[in-house]
C-alpha positions as CSV (number, residue, x, y, z in Angstrom):
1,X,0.0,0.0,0.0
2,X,3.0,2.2,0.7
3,X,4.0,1.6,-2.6
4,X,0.6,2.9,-4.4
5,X,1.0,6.1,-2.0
6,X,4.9,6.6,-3.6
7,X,3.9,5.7,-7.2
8,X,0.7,8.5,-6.8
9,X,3.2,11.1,-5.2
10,X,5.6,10.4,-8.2
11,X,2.9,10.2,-11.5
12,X,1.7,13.9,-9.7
13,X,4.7,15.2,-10.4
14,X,6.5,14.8,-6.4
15,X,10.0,15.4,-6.4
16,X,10.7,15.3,-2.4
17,X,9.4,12.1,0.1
18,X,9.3,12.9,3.4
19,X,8.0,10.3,5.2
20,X,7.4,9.1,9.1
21,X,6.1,6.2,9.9
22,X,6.1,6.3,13.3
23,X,2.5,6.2,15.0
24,X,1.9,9.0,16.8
25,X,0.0,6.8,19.8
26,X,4.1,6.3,20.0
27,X,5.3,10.2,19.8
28,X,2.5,10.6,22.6
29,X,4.2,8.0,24.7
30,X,7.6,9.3,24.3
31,X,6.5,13.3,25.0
32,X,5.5,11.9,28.3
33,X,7.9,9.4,29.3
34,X,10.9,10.7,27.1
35,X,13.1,8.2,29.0
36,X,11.3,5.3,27.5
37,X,12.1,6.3,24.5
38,X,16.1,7.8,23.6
39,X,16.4,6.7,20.6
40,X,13.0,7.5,18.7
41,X,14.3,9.3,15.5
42,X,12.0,11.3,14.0
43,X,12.5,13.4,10.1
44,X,12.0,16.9,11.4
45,X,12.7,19.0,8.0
46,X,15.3,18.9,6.1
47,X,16.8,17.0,9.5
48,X,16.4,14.1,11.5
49,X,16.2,14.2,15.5
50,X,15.6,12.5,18.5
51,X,12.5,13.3,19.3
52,X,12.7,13.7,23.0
53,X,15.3,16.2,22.8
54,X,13.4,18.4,20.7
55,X,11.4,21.6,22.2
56,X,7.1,20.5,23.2
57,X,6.3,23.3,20.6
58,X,8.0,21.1,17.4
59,X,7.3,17.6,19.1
60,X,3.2,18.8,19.4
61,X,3.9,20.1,15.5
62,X,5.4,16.7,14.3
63,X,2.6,15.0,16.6
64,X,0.2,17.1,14.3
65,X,1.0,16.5,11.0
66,X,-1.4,15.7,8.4
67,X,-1.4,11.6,8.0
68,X,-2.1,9.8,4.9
69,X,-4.1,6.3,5.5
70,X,-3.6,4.4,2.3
């Protein structure tokens, strides 16, 4: 199914994946225990980051994004 979401991006014209596929029930859990969770990598933009070291206000923004079901 991932594939059919990658071939779409690709006939459209999409020259830039950015994908996460961690789900976010995780990025929750690891907001509020962070120590659970040191090595939860996350693509930030442009970057990639441990998640719990990044500030609440781009955690809640990553936690936010707009997902795709496919």
């Amino acid at each position: 199914m991932v594939g059919a979401l990658l071939s779409s991006f690709l006939d459209l014209g999409g020259m830039i994946f950015q994908g996460n596929t961690t789900d976010v029930r995780d990025l929750i859990a690891a907001r509020e225990c962070p120590q659970e969770y040191p090595n939860l990598i996350v693509r930030v933009g442009g970057f990639s980051s441990r998640f719990v070291i990044l500030s609440p206000e781009l955690q809640e923004e990553i936690i936010t994004r707009v997902r795709h079901q496919v």
